[in-house]
C-alpha positions in Angstrom: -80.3 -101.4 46.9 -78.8 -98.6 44.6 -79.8 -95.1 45.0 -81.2 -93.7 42.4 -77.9 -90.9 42.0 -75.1 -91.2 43.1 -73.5 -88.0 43.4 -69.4 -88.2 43.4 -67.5 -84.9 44.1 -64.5 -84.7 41.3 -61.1 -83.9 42.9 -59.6 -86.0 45.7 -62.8 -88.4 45.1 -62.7 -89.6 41.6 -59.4 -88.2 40.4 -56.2 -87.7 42.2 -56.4 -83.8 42.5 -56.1 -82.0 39.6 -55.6 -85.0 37.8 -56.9 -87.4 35.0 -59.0 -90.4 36.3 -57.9 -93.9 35.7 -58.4 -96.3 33.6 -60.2 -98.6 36.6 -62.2 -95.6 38.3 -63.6 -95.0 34.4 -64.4 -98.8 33.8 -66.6 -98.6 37.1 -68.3 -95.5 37.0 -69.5 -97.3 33.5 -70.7 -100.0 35.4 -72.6 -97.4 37.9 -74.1 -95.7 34.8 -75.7 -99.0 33.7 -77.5 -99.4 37.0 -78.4 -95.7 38.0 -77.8 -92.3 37.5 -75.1 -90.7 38.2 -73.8 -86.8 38.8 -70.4 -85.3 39.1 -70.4 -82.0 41.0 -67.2 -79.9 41.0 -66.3 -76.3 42.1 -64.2 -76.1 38.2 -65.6 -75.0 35.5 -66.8 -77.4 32.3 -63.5 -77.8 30.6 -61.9 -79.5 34.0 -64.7 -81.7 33.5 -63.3 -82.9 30.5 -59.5 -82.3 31.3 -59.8 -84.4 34.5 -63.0 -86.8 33.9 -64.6 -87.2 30.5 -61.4 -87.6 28.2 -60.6 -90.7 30.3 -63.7 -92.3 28.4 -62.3 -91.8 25.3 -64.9 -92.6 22.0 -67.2 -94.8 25.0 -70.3 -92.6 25.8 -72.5 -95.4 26.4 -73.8 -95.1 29.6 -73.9 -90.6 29.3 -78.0 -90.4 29.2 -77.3 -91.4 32.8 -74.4 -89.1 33.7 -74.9 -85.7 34.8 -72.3 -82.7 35.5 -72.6 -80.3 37.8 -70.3 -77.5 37.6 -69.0 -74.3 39.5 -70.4 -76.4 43.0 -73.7 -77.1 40.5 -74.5 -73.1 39.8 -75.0 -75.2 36.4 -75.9 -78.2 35.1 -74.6 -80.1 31.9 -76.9 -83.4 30.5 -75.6 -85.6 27.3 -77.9 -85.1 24.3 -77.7 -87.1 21.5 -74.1 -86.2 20.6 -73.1 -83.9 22.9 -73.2 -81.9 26.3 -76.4 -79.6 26.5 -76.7 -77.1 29.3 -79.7 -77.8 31.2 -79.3 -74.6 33.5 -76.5 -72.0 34.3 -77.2 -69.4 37.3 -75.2 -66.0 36.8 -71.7 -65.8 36.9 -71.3 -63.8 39.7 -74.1 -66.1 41.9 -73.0 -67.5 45.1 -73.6 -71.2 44.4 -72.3 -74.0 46.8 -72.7 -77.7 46.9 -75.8 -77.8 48.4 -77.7 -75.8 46.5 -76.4 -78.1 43.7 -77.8 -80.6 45.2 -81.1 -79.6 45.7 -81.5 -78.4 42.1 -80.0 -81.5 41.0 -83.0 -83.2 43.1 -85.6 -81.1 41.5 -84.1 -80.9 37.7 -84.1 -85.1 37.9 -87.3 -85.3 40.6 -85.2 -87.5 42.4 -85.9 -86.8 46.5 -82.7 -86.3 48.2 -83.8 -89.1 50.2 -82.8 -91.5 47.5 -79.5 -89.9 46.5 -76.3 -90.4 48.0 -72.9 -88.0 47.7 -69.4 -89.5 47.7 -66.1 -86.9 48.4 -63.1 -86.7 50.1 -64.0 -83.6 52.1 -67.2 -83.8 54.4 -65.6 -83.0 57.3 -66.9 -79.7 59.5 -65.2 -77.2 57.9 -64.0 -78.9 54.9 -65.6 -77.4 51.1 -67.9 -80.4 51.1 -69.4 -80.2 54.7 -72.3 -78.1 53.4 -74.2 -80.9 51.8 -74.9 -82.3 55.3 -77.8 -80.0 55.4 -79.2 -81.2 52.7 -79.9 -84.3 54.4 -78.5 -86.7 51.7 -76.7 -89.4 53.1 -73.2 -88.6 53.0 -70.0 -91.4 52.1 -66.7 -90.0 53.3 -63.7 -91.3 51.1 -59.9 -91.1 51.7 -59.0 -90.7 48.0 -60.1 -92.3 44.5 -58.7 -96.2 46.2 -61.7 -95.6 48.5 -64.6 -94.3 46.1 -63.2 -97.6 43.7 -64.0 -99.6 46.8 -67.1 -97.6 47.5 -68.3 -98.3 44.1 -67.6 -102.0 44.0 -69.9 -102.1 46.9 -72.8 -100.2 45.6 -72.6 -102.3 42.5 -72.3 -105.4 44.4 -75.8 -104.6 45.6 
């Protein structure tokens, strides 16, 4: 069964760092967003978002009433609105804001419980940037790279 977000974290997971995602990663995340919801969270800021993630969809935005963005580690919160990106929330610049907290606003914002959410990223290890959301309690999918999350995503869709 799917969860009802899937949460994938942006560098290392979905893109090659600091890169564009492919043309396969974009084709399946599609796929995702026709089943569930779906949330990117990133420490960058918006225009990475669309650097690294959102240009890759070219003219396609079928599928965006179910994509969320989550950036600076979800200190704000981006939703797709008839035409465009509309800011749902933005905490203050200067706020400490890390991936957890994200989380759980994310969780309130869509009144999804964590316990049906799931986070995908290449860095959950102790210590790592992503470790953080372990306290949350959401169930966690460690990935090597974007080969894995591909893989990752073929099984969710696959049911």
């Amino acid at each position: 069964m799917l969860p009802e977000l899937v949460i994938f974290d942006m560098d290392g997971t979905l893109t090659e760092s600091k890169s564009t995602a492919d043309a396969e990663m974009i084709e399946l995340v599609k796929k995702l967003l026709e089943k569930t919801k779906v949330a990117v969270i990133s420490s960058s800021d918006l225009p990475k978002f669309h650097e690294q993630f959102l240009i890759s969809f070219l003219i396609d935005v079928s599928g965006f009433n179910n994509l969320y963005l989550a950036p600076r580690s979800g200190g704000a919160l981006y939703a797709y609105q008839s035409v465009d990106w509309k800011k749902i929330f933005e905490d203050d610049a200067g706020a400490p804001t890390d991936k957890a907290r994200g989380i759980e606003k994310l969780s309130k914002y869509l009144s999804i419980p964590i316990s049906e959410m799931v986070f995908v990223s290449d860095s959950l290890l102790p210590g790592a940037a992503d470790y953080v959301v372990i306290k949350t309690g959401i169930r966690t999918v460690p990935v090597a790279g974007p080969d894995d999350t591909k893989k990752i995503i073929r099984e969710l869709l696959a049911g």
